[in-house]
N, C-alpha and C positions, 0 to 999 in steps of 0.2 A: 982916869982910874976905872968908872965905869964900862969904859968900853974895853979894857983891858981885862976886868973881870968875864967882861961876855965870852970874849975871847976863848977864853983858860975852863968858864965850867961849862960852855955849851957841848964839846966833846963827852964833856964825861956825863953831861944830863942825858945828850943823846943814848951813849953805852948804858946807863942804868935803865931808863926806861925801854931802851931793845931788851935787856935780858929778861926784863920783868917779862914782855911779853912771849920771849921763845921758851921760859923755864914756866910758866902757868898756861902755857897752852897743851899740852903732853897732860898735866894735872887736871885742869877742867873738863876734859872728857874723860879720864877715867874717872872722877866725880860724879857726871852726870851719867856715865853707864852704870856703874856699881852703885849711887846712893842715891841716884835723884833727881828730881829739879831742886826741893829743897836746899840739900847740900852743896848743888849748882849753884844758889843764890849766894848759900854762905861764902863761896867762895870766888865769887862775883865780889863781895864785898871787899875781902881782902885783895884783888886785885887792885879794884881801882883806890883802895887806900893807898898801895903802895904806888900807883901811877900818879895819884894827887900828889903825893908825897916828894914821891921823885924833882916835882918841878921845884922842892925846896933847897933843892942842889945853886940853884941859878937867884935863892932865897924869894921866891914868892911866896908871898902870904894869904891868907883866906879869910874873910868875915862873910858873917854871913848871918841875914838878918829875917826875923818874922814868921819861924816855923811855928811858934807858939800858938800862929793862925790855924794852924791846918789840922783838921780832923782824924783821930783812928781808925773813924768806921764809916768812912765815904770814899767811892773811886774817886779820883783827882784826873784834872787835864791840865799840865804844864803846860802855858805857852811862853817861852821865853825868847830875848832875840838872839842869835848865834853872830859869836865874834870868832873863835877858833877851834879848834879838832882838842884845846887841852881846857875850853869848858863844860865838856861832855863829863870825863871822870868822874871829877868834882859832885856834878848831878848824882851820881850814882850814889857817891859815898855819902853825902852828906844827907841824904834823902833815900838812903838803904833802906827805912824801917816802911817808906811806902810803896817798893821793890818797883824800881821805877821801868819801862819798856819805851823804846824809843821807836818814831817814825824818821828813817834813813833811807837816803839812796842808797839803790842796789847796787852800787858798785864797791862798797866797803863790806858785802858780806862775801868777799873773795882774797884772796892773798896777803891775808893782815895779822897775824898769830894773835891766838890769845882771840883778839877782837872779830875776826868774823867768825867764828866757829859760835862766838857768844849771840852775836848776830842772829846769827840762824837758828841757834835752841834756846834762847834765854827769853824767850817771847818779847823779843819787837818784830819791825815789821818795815818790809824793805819795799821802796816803791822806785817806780821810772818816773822821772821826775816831767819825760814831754812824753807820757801817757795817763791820763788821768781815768780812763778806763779801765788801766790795771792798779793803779794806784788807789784810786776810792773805796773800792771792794778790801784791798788790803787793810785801811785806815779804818773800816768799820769792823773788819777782824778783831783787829786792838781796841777798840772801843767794848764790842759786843765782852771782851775776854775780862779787860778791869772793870767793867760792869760787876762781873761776875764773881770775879776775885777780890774786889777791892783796893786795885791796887792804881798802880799811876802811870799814866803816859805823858810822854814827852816830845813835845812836838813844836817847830822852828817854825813860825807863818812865817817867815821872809822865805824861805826858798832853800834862801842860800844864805852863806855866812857872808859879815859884812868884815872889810879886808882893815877899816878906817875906824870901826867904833860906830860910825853912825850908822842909824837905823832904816830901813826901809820899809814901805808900809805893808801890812798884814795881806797875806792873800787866805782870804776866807774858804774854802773849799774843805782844807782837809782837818781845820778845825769843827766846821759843821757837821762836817759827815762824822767825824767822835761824837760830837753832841747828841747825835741822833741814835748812833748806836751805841751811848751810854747817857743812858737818860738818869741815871743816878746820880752821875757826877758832880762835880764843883770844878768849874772853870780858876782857874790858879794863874795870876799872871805872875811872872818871874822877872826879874831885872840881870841881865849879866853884865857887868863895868869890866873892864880895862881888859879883857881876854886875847883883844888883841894884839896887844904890848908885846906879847911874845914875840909874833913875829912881824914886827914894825921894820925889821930892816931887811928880812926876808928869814931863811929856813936859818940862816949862818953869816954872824953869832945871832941867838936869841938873846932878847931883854934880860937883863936881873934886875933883882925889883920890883919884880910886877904888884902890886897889889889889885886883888882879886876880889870880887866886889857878888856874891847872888842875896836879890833882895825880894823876898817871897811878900807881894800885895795881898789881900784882903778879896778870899776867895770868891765868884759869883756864882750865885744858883744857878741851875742850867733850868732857868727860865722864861718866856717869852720871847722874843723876836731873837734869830738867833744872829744877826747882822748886828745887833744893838751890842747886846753879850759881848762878842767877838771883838769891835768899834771900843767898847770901855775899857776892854781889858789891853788891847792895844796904847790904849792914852794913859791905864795903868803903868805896863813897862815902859814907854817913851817919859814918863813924869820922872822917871829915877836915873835916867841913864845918863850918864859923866860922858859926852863924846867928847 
């Protein structure tokens, strides 16, 4: 039955979530020409509500634990681990109120509607993932910015995303270089469960069912040794993760 339900709503998850993205990409720029960044963010939010949302077609669900932790009036560094391309949304929406900016490969701020045009003006910050030369200087961009602004970056130390659920270990670089270039902030570790699930059997069918799991740990001050920082907050999110 379960495989049979994959079956029947993966088409039509897929068709919702394409339209979302071809019908708010036409909109988000004339938003951000005519009213803004603000009204850019506002309607940031509404998108990826409706792309969280979307994946309740397939019925997954969301908890989501520990914001009670987090401050109004301090820059934040997410470090969470990356399981799939549908627990980025989520991030956004559920964590709107600390208007979150991500660090991404530069290959998603190109042919994606809706999503790279945001890319590119919604202040994250796009890197070459085998140049660390052009990548560093970007990552203290976004640092130096929610310093400033107070607001939140989000950033993968694995790399890359893990295909299995489990974790791989932190690569330190481009979390330091935030640290450095936001010396305000609070290191934030984040937990993401079961994101994979989706695509456990490839692009088609996707999962139903998923249950979806961000578990916000118990922020560090950005200070003292920054390997140390970095090392806790790592054994942070691996302490919670369901692989």
């Amino acid at each position: 039955m379960r495989t049979l339900l994959s079956y029947l709503l993966s088409p039509i998850f897929y068709l919702a979530f394409g339209l979302i993205l071809v019908i708010f990409d036409p909109l988000q720029r004339i938003t951000l020409k005519l009213f803004g960044h603000r009204a850019h963010d506002a309607i940031i939010s509404i998108i990826t509500m409706s792309l969280t949302n979307s994946t309740r077609i397939l019925g997954a669900t969301y908890k989501v634990e520990g914001r009670e932790l987090l401050p109004d009036n301090r820059p934040l560094i997410f470090t969470a681990n990356h399981q799939s391309m549908y627990d980025i949304p989520p991030i956004f929406w559920f964590f709107r109120k600390y208007h979150p900016k991500f660090v991404v490969k530069q290959e998603l701020a190109r042919g994606i509607p809706t999503i790279s045009y945001n890319i590119r003006n919604g202040g994250s910050v796009t890197i070459d993932r085998k140049n660390p030369k052009q990548a560093i200087p970007q990552i203290q961009k976004l640092g130096q910015f929610i310093n400033k602004k107070k607001f939140a970056a989000v950033i993968y130390p694995e790399g890359t995303r893990s295909r299995s659920g489990s974790m791989k270990p932190f690569k330190t670089a481009g979390v330091s270089a935030l640290l450095d270039a936001a010396p305000d902030a609070l290191l934030v570790p984040l937990t993401i469960n079961r994101a994979y699930q989706f695509t456990s059997k490839g692009l088609f069918p996707l999962q139903v069912g998923v249950r979806m799991e961000y578990i916000v740990h118990k922020p560090i001050e950005n200070k003292g040794d920054k390997n140390a920082i970095i090392a806790q907050a790592e054994a942070a999110v691996r302490s919670a993760l369901k692989e």
